[in-house]
N, C-alpha and C positions, 0 to 999 in steps of 0.2 A: 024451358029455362029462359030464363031475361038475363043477353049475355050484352057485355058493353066490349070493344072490339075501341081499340086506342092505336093509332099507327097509319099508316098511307092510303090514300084512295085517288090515285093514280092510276091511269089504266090500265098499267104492267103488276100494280100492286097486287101481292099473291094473297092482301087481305082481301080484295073484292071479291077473289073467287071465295074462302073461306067461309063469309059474310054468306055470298052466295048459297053453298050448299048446306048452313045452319038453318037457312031459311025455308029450304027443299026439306027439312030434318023438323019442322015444325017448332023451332025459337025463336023467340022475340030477340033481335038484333038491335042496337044502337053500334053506327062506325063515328066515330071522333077522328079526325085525319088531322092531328097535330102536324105533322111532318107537312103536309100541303101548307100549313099556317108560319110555318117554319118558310122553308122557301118562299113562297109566295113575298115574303118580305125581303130575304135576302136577294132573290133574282131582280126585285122592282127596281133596283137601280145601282149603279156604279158607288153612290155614298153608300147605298146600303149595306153593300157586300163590305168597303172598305169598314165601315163600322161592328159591324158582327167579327171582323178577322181580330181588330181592334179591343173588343170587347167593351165596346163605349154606347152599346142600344141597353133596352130593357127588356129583350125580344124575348129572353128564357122565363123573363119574371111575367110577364105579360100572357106567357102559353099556359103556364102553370094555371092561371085567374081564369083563363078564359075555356082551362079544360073542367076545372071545378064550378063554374058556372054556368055550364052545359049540363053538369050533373045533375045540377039545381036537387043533392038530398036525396037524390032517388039509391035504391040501393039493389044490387045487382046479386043472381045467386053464380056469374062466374065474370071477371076483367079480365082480359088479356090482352097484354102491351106487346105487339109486334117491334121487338129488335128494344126499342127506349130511349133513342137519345135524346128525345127533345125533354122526358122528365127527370125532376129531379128525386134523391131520393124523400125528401120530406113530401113531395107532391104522393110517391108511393105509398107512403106512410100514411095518409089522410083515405088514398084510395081503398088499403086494407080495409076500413071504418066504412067502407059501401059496398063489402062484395065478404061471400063464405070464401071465395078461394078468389087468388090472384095468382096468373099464371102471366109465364113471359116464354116465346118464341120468337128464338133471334137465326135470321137465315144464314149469318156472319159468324166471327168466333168471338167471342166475346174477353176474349187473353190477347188476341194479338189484332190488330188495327192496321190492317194494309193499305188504307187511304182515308181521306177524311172524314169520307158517308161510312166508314163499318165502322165507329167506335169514337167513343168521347169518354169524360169520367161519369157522366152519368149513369153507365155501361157496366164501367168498374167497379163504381161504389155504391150500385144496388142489387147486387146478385142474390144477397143475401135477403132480401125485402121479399122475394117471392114467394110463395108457399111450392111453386111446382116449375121447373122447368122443361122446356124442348129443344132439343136441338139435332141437325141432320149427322153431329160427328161424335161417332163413338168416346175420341179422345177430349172433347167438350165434354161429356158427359161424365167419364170418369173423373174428370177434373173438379166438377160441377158440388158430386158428391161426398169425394173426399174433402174438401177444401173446407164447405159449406154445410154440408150435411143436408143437403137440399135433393129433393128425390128431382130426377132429370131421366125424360123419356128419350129415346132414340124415336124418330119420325123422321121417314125419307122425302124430298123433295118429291115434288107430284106432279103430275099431267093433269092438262084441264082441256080434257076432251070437248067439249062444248064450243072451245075457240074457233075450228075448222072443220070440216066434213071431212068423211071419208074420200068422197067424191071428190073432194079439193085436193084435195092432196095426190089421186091418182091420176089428176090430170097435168100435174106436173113435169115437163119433159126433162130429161135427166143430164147434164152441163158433167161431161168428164175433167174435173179437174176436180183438186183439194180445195177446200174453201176453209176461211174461220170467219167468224161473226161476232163482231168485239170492237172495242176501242183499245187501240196501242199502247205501249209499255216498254219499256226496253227488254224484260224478258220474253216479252210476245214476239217480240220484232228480229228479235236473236235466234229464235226459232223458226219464223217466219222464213228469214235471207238464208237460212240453211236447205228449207224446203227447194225455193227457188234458184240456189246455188247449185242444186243436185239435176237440174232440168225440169222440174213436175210445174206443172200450171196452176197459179195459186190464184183467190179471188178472194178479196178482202172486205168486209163491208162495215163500219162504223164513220166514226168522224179523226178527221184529220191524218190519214194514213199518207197520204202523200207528202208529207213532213217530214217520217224517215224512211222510207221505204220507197225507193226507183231500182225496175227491174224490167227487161221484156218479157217475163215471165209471169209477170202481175196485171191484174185488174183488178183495180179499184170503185167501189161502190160506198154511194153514203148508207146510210144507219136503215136499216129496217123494222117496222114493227107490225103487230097484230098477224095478220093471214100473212101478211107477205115475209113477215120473220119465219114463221112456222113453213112459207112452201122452201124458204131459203133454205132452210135446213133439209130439206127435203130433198132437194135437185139434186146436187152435187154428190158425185162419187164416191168422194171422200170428204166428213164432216169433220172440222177437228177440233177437238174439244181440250183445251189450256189449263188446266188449276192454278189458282192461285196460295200464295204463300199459307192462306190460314187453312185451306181444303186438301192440303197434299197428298195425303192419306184417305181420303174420303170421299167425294161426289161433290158435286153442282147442280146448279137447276138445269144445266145445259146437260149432263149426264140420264137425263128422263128426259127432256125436251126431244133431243135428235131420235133415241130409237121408240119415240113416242109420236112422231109423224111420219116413221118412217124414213129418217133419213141413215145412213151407213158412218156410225160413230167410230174415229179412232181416238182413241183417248190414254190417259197415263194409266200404269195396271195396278192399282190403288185396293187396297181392303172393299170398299163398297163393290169398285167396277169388278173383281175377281165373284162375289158374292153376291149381286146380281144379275149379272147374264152371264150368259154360255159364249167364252172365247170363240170370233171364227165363223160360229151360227146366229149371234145378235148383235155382236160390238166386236171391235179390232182395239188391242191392248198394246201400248210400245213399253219400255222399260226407259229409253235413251234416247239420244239425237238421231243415232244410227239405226236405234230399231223402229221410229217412227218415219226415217226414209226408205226403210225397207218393207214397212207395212204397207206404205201409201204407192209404193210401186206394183206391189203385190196387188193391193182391191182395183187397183186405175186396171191391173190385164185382167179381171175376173170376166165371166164372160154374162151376160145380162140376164142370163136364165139363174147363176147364181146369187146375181145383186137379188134380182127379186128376190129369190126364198128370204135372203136376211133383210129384207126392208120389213118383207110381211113376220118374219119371228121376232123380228124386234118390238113391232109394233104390237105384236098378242102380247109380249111380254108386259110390257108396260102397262096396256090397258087391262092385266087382268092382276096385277099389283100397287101400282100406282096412280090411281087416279084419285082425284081429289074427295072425291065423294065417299069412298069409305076411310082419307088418311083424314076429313075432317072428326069423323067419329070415335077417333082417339083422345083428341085432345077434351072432349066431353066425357068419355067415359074412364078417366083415369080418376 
């Protein structure tokens, strides 16, 4: 197939891996990385950002030109626009006219906008321009269908095994304490000072945590990525994994990531996390404030013959359902 791939190419971008095992699958790929073209401009400078808040540039009409002039007429047998906010829907409209199917995977929800990167009206007012949607949450999907009449796959988030070795990862020595891996919020941080109130040793790693969060109980670390995200997740006793307002119900990328390097997930006990792993023997599940202080008390006395078993059942889990390479072969064969 000759597929055109519209959306991020970023190195955390989950289109490069996509890109990637299209390519393993024997298809001619073009990636278009609107989104880089999109920032690239906004980050260049302090008018710039004021300008786009403002809406005083040409930056959206300018993406449009320069995404259709990369196309230069060529016509594709599949597009797929990762997430969409940098198009418009008339920009959709033109793409229909160079592809049998236009398909759209958005890894956000596309009803509710928890901050400025998950959603714009481009979002809004083009659901309906697709021929096929995906999304990771069952209740996106129903919504998708009814509303729209638009067929909408369920596709779980994925592991990209490829990022780190086996060997990396067992070389990792193991730091007893609770850790999360994120940038701050006031609902993180409300959960966070609760951890820390209760005694347990917490280790925090993004940007700007020392802003609200002072504690003896805390260590602060800046942002991690590539291997050293993945051993991050890895080390710590206790991983913990946060939802946000649009995933409450459902999963994260972080919900495959931890018990997909092995690291010891406690996480909120959500329809996904009940449905795919085994409470106890892959993942640790809280309900509340109180039952995630009672879980993380619980895994910190496990005694290290039983971390392992769960680091290694978690880890088979994932890698024998979730990896990238057979959830790319949905979105072609639907």
């Amino acid at each position: 197939m000759k597929i055109l791939i519209i959306g991020s190419d970023y190195n955390w971008s989950i289109e490069r891996i996509y890109k990637r095992e299209l390519f393993k699958l024997g298809h001619e790929v073009t990636h278009v990385p609107v989104q880089n073209w999109y920032y690239d401009f906004y980050y260049k400078s302090i008018i710039n950002k004021a300008l786009v808040r403002l809406g005083l540039t040409r930056l959206q009409t300018n993406i449009q030109k320069r995404l259709l002039l990369e196309l230069n007429g060529q016509y594709f047998d599949l597009i797929w626009v990762f997430k969409g906010m940098e198009l418009t829907p008339q920009t959709l409209k033109t793409l229909k006219n160079h592809t049998t199917r236009l398909i759209n995977f958005n890894p956000d929800n596309p009803f509710i906008f928890s901050g400025k990167g998950s959603g714009n009206k481009n979002i809004s007012q083009s659901i309906h321009l697709y021929d096929e949607h995906f999304t990771y949450d069952y209740e996106v999907k129903s919504r998708i269908e009814s509303k729209f009449g638009t067929k909408c796959s369920l596709v779980p988030f994925g592991f990209d095994n490829e990022v780190i070795s086996t060997e990396d990862l067992n070389e990792v020595a193991e730091i007893k304490a609770v850790c999360f891996v994120g940038n701050p919020d006031a609902y993180r941080t409300k959960i966070l000072k609760e951890i820390l109130d209760h005694g347990l040793p917490l280790h925090v790693y993004g940007h700007d945590w020392q802003k609200l969060i002072k504690h003896p109980n805390l260590t602060i670390h800046g942002a991690v990525y590539d291997k050293d995200y993945y051993k991050t997740l890895r080390k710590y006793r206790v991983q913990l994994n946060i939802m946000r307002v649009h995933n409450l119900n459902s999963h994260n990328m972080r919900s495959i990531e931890v018990p997909g390097c092995g690291g010891i997930m406690l996480a909120p006990r959500t329809r996904d996390h009940v449905r795919f792993f085994e409470e106890e023997k892959e993942v640790f599940l809280f309900k509340d404030i109180n039952d995630l202080i009672s879980e993380s008390k619980y895994i910190m006395d496990l005694s290290k013959n039983d971390t392992d078993k769960i680091r290694l059942s978690a880890r088979h889990k994932v890698l024998n359902n979730f990896e990238y390479s057979e959830l790319s072969k949905i979105f072609i064969e639907n």
